[in-house]
Backbone as numpy.savetxt, mean C-alpha at the origin, in Angstrom:
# Nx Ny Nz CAx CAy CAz Cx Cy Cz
-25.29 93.45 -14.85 -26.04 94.34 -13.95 -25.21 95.61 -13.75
-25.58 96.73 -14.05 -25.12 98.18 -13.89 -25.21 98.08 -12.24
-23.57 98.97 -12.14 -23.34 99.77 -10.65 -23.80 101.20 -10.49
-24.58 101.53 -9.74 -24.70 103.24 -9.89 -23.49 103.81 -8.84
-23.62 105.06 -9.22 -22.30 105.68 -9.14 -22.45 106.20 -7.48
-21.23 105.62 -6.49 -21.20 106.14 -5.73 -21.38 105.24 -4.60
-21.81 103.81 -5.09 -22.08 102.77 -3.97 -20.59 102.19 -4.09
-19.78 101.76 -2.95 -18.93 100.82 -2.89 -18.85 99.74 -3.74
-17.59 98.89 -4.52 -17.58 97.77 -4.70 -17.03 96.67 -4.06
-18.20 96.11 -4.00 -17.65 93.81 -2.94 -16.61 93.69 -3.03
-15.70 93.58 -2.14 -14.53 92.73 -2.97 -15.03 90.98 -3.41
-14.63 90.44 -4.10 -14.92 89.56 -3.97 -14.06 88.30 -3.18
-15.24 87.44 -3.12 -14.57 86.26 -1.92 -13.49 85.52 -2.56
-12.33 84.74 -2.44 -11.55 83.94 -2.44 -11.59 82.57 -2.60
-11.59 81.82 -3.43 -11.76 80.38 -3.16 -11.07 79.71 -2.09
-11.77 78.47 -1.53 -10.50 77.88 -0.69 -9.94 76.61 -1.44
-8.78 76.94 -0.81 -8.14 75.82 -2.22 -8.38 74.34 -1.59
-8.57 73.20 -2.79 -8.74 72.11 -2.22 -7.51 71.26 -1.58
-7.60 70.27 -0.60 -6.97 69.92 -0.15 -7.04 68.42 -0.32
-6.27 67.93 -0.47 -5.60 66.30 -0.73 -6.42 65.46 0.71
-6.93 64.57 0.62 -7.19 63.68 2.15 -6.05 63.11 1.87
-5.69 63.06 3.68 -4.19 62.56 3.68 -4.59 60.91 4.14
-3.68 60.36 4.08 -4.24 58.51 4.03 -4.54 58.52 5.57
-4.84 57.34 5.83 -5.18 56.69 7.55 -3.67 57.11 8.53
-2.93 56.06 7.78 -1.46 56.30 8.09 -0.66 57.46 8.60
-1.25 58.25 8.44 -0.58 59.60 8.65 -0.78 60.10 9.88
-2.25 60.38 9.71 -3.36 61.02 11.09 -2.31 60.39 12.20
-2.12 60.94 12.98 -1.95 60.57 14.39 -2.52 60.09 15.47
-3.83 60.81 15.23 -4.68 60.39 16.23 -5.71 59.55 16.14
-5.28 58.80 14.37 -6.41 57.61 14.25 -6.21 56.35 15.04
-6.80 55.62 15.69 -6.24 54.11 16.77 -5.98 53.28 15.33
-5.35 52.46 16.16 -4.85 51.15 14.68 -5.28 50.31 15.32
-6.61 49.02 14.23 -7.38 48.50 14.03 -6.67 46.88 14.11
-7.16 46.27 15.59 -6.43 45.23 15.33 -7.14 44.38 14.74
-6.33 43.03 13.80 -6.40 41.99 13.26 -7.45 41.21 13.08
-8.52 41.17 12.39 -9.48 39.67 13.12 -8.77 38.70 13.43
-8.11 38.65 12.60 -7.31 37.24 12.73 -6.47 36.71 13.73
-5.98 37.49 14.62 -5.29 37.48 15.43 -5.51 36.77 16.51
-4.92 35.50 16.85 -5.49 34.23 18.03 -5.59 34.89 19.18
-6.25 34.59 19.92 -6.67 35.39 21.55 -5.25 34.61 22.68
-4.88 34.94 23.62 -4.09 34.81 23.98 -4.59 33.20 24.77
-3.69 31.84 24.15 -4.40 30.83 25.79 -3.39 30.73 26.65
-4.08 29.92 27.56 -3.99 29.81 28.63 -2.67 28.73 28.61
-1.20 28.51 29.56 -0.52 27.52 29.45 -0.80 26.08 29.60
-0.23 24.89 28.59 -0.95 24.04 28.30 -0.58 23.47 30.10
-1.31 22.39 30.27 -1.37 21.78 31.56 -0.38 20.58 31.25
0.15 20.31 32.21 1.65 19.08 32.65 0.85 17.54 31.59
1.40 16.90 31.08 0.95 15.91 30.84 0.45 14.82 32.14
0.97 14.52 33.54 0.53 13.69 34.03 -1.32 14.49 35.05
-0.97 15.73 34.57 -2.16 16.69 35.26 -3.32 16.22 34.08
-2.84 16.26 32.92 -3.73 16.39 31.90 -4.13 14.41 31.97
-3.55 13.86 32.50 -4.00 12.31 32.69 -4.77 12.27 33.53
-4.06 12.39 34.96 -5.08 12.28 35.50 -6.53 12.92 36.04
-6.58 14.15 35.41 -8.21 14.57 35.20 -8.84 14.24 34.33
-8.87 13.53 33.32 -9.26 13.18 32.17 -10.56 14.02 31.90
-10.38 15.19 31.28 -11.26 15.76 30.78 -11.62 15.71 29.65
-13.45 16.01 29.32 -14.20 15.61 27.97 -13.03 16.07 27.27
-12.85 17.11 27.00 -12.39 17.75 25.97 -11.11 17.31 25.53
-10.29 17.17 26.60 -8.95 16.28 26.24 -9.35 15.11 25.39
-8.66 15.38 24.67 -8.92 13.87 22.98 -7.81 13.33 23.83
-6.46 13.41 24.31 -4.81 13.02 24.08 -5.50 12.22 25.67
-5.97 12.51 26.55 -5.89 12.03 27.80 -6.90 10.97 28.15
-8.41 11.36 27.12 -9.73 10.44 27.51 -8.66 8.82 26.71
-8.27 9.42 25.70 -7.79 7.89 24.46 -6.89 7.32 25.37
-6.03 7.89 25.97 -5.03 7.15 26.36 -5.13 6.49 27.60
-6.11 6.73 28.38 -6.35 5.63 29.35 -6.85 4.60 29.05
-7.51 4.35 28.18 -7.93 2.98 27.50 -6.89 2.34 27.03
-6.33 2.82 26.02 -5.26 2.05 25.48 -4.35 1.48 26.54
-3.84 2.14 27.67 -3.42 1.90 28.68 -3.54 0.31 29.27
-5.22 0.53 29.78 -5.69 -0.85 29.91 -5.95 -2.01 29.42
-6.18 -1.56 28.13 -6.17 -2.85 27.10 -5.18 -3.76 26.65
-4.00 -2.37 26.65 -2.54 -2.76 25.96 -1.67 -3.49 27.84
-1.91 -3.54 28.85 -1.58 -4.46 29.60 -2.43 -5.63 29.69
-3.69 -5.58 29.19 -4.75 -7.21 29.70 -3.75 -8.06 28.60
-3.47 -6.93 27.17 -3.28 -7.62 26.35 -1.81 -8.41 26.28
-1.08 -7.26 26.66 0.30 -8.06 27.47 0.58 -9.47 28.59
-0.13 -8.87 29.16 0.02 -10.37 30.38 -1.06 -11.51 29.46
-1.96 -11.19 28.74 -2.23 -12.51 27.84 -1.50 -13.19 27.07
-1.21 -12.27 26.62 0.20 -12.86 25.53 1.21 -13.87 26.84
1.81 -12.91 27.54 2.93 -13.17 27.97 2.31 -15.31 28.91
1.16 -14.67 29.46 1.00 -16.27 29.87 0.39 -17.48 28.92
-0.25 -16.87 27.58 -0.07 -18.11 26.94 1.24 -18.72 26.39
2.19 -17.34 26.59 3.68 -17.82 25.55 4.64 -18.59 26.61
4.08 -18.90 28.05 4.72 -19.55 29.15 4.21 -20.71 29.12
3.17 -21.25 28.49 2.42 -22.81 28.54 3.53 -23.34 28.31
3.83 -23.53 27.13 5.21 -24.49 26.57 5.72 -24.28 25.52
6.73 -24.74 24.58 7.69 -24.01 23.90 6.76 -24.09 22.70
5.80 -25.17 22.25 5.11 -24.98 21.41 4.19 -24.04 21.03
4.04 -23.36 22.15 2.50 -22.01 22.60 3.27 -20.95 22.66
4.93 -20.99 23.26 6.04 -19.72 23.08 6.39 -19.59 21.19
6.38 -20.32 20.14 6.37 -20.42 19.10 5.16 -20.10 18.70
4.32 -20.56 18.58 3.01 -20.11 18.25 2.78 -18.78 18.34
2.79 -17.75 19.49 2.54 -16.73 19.88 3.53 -15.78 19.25
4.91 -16.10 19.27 6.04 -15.15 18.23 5.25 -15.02 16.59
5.17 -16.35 16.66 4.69 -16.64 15.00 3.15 -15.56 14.94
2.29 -15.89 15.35 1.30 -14.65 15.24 1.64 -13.15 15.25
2.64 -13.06 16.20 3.13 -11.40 16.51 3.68 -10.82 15.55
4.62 -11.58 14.72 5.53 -10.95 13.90 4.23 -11.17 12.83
3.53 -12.08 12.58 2.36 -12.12 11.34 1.74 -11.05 11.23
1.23 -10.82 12.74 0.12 -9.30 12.80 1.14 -8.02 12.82
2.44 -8.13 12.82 3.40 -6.95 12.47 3.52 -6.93 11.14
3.76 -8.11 9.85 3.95 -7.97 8.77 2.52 -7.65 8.37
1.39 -7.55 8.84 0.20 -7.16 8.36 -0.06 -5.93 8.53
0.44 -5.56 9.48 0.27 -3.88 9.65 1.22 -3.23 8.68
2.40 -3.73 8.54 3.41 -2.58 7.90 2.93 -3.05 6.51
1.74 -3.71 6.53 1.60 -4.18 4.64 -0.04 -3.59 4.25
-0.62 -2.85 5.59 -1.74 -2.67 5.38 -2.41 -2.11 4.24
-1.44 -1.22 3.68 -1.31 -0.34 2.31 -0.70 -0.68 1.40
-0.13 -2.12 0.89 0.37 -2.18 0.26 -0.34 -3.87 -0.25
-1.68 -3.77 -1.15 -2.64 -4.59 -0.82 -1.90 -6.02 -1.83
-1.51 -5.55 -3.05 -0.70 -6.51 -4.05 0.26 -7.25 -3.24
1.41 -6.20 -2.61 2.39 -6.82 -1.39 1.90 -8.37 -1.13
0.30 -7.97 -0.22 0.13 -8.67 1.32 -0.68 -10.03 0.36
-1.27 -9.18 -0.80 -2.13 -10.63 -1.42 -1.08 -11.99 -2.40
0.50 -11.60 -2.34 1.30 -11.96 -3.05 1.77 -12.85 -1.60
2.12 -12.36 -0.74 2.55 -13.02 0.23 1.83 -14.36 1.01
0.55 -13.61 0.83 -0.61 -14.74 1.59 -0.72 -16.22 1.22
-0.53 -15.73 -0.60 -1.10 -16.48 -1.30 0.37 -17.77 -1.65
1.96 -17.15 -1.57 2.59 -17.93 -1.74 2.45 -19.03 -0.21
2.33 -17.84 0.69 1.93 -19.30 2.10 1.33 -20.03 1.93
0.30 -19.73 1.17 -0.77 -20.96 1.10 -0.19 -21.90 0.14
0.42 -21.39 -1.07 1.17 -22.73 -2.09 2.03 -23.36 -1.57
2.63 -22.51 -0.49 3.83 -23.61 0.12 2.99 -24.27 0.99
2.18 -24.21 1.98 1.61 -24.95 2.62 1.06 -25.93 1.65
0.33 -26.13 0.89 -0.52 -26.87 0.05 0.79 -28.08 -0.96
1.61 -27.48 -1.57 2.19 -28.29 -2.38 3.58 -29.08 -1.13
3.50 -28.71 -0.32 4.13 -29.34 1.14 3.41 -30.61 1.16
2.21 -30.29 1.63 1.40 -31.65 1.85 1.05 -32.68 1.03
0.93 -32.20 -0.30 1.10 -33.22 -1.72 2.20 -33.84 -1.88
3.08 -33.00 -1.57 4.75 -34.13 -1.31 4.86 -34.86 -0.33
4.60 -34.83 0.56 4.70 -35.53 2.42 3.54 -36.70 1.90
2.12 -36.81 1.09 1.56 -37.38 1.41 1.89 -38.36 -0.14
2.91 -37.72 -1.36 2.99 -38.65 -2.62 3.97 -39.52 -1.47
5.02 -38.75 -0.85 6.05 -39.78 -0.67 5.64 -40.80 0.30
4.72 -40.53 1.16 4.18 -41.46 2.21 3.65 -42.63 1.23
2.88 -42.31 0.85 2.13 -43.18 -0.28 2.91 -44.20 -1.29
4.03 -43.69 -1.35 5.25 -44.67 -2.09 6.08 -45.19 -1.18
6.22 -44.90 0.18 7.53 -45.39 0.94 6.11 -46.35 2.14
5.52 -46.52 1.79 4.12 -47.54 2.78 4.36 -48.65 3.22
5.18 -49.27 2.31 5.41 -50.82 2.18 6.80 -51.08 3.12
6.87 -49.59 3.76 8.15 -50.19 4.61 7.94 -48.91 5.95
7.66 -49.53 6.74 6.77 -48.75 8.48 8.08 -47.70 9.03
9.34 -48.44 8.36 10.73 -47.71 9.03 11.26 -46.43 8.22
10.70 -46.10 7.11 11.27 -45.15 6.11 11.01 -44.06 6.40
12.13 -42.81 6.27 11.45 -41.80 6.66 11.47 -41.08 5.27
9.99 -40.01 5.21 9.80 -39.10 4.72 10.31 -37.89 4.41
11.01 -38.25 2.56 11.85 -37.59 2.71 11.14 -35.59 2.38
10.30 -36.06 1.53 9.80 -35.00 1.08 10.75 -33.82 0.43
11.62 -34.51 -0.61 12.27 -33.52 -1.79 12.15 -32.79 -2.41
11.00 -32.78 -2.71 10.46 -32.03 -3.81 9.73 -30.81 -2.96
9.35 -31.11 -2.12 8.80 -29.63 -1.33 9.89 -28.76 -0.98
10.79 -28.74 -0.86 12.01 -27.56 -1.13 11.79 -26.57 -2.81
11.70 -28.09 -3.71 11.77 -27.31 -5.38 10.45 -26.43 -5.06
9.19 -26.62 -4.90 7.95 -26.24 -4.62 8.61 -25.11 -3.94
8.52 -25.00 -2.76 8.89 -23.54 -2.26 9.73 -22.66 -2.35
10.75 -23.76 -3.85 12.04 -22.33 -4.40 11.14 -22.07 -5.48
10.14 -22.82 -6.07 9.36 -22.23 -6.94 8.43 -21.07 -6.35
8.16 -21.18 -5.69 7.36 -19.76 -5.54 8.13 -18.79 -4.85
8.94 -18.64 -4.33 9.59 -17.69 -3.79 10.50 -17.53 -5.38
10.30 -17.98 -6.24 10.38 -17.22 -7.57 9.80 -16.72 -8.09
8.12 -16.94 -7.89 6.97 -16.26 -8.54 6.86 -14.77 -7.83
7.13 -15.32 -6.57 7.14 -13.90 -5.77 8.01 -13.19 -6.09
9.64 -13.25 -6.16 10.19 -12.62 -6.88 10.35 -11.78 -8.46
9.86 -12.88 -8.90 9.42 -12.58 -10.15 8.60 -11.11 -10.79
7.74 -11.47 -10.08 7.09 -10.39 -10.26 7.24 -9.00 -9.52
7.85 -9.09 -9.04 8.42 -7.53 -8.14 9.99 -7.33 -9.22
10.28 -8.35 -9.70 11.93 -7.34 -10.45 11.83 -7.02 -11.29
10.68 -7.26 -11.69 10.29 -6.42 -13.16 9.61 -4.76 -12.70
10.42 -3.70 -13.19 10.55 -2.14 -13.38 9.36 -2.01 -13.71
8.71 -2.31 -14.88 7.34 -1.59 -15.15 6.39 -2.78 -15.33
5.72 -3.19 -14.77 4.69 -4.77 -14.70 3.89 -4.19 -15.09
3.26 -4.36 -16.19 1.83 -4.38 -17.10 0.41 -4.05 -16.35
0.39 -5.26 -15.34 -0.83 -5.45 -14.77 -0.10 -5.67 -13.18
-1.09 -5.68 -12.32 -1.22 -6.37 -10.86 -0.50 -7.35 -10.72
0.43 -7.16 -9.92 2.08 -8.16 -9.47 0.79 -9.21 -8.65
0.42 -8.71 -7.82 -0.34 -10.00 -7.17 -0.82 -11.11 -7.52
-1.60 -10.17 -9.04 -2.44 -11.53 -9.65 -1.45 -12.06 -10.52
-0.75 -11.58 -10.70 0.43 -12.46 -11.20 1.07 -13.60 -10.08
1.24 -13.02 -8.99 1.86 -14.64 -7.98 0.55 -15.50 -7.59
-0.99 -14.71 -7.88 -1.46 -16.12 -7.68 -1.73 -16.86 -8.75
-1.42 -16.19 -10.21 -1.43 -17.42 -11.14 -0.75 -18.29 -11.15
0.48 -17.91 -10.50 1.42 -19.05 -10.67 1.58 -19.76 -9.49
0.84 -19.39 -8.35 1.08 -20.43 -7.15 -0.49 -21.62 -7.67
-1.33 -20.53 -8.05 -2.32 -21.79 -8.26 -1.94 -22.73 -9.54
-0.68 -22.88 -10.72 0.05 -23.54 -11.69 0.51 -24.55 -10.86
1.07 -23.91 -9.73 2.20 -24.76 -8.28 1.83 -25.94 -8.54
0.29 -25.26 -7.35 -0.19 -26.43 -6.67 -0.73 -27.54 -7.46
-1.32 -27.06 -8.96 -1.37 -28.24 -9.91 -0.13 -29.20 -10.13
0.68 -28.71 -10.73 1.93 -29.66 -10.27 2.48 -30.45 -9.53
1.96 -29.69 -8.35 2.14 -30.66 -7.21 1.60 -32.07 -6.80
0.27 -31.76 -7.49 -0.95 -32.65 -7.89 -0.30 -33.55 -8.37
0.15 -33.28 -9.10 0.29 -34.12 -10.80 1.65 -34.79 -10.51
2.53 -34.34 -8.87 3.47 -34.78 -8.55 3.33 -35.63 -7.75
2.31 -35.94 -7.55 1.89 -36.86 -6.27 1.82 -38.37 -7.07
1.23 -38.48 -8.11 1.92 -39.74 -9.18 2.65 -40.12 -10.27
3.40 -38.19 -10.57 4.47 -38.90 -11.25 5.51 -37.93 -10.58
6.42 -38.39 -9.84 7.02 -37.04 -8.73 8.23 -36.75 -9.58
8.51 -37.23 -10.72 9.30 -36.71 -11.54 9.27 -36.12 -12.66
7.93 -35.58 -12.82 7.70 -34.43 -13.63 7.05 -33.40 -12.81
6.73 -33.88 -11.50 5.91 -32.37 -11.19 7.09 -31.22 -10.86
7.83 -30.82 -9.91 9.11 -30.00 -9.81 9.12 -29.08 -11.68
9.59 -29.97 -12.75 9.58 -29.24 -14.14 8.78 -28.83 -14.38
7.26 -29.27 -14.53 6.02 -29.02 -14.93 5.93 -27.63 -14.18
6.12 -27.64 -13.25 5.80 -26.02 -11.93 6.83 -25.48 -12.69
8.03 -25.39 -12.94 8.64 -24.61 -13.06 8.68 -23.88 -14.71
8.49 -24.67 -15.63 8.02 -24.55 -16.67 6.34 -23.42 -16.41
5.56 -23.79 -15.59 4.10 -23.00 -15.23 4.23 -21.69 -15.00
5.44 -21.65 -13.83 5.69 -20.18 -13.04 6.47 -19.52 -14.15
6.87 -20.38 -14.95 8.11 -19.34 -16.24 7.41 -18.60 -16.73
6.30 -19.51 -17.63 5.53 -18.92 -18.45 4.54 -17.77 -18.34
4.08 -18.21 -16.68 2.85 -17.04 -15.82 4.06 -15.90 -16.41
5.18 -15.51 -15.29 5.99 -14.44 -15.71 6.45 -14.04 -16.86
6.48 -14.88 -17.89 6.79 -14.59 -19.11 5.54 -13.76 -19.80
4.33 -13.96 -19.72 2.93 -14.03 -20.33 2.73 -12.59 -19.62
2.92 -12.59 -18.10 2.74 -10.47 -17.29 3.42 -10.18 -17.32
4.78 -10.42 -18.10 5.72 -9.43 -17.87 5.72 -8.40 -19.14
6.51 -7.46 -19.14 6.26 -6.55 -20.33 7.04 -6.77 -21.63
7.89 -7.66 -21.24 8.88 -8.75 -22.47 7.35 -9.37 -23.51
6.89 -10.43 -22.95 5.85 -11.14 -23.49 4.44 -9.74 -24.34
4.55 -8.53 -23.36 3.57 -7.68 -24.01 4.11 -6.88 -25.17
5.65 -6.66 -25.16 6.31 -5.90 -26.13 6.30 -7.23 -27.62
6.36 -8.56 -27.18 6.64 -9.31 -28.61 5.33 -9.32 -29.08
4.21 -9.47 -28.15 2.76 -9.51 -28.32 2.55 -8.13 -29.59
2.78 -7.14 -28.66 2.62 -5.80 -29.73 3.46 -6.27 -31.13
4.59 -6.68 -31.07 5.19 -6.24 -32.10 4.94 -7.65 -33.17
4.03 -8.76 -32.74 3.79 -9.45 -34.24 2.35 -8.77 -34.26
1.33 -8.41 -33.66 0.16 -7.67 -33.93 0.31 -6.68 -35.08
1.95 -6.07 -35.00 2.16 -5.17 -35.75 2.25 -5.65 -37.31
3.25 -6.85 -37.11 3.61 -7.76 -38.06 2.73 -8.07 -39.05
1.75 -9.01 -38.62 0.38 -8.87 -38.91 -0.24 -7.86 -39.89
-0.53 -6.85 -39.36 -1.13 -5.41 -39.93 -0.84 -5.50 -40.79
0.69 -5.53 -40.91 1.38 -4.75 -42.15 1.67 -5.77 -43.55
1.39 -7.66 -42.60 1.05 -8.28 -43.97 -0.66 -7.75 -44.72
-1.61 -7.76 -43.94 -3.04 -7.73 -43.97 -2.84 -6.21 -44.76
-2.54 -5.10 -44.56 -2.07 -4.10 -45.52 -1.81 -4.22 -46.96
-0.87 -5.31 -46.97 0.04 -5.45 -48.02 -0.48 -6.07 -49.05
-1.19 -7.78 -48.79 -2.26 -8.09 -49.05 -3.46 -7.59 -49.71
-4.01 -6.63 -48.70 -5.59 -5.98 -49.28 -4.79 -4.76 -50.56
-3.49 -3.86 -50.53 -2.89 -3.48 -51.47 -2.43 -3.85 -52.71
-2.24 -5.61 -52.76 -1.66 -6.45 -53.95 -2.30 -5.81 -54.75
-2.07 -5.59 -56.03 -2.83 -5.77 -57.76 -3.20 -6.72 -58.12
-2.26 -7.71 -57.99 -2.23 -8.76 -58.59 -4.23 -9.72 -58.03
-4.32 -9.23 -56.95 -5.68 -10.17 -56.47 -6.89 -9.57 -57.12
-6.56 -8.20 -57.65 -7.84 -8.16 -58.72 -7.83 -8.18 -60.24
């Protein structure tokens, strides 16, 4: 576009230069944004015997514990006056307590408690097959006492099965069902000891060997290694020349 002569020229305008936004941080006069997260301030907790005796809904620690309270004394002075009847009912009552203590500290540990149960019951059981072979042979005389010998071997036999199977490092299968194979071997023996009382004791012990021999990982490593044996005749064999 032509200027004619004699009119002023515009100056022209100036850019403004751009400017950087400066971060949040900087501004001074921006407020700082508190936390969601940030817990609201509570209130100080209340005394424990305050927090008892109001027993409020909401208290879990204070509603629970007054019950237990009451239960755990009915349950005390029960105990305590059946275990005053007589020394037989003071035995009795220990014997349950410490039972329902070894049941709790075994609650989780199910192989443990089914290994344990189960040797009580073999000792109880092959007990009474001895008390009642030897009664049965000592009859003919009213004055003899019962000696019952062999129920010692019986209950060093299973407190071997039980052992047994816990000292072995890596057990194949279930330690449990391993002590009740061999307490239920026991109690056959025991059987079988009741008319010939001088083979049952070997017969059990020979039973419980073998149970442990058969789950243990000895018996699974020779197992593997003639399976292997095997193979490698059946290999060798189907390879001959000579068979065609």
């Amino acid at each position: 576009m032509s200027r004619t002569p004699g009119t002023p020229r515009t100056p022209r305008t100036s850019r403004t230069p751009r400017t950087t936004p400066q971060p949040a941080t900087d501004r001074p006069d921006t407020p700082t944004a508190q936390a969601p997260d940030a817990p609201a301030p509570t209130a100080p907790a209340l005394p424990l015997l305050r927090r008892f005796l109001r027993q409020e809904k909401n208290d879990a620690w204070a509603v629970r514990l007054l019950p237990r309270i009451v239960f755990g004394v009915a349950a005390l002075y029960t105990v305590i006056t059946l275990a005053s009847q007589s020394g037989s009912a003071f035995f009795a009552v220990v014997t349950a307590l410490l039972l329902g203590l070894a049941l709790w500290l075994l609650r989780r540990r199910t192989q443990l408690l089914l290994a344990i149960g189960v040797s009580i019951l073999a000792i109880a059981f092959t007990g009474y097959f001895s008390a009642v072979g030897d009664a049965a042979r000592t009859s003919e005389d009213a004055g003899a006492t019962v000696t019952g010998a062999a129920a010692f071997g019986y209950w060093a036999l299973a407190g071997m099965a039980l052992l047994g199977a816990w000292m072995v490092k890596e057990h194949p299968g279930r330690r449990g069902i391993t002590v009740v194979l061999a307490d239920v071997i026991l109690v056959i023996a025991s059987v079988v000891g009741m008319f010939l009382p001088e083979a049952g004791v070997p017969l059990g012990f020979l039973g419980v060997l073998g149970v442990l021999a058969m789950r243990g990982s000895s018996a699974k490593a020779v197992a593997g290694r003639a399976r292997q044996a095997l193979d490698r005749l059946r290999t060798r064999k189907a390879s001959d020349p000579s068979d065609s």
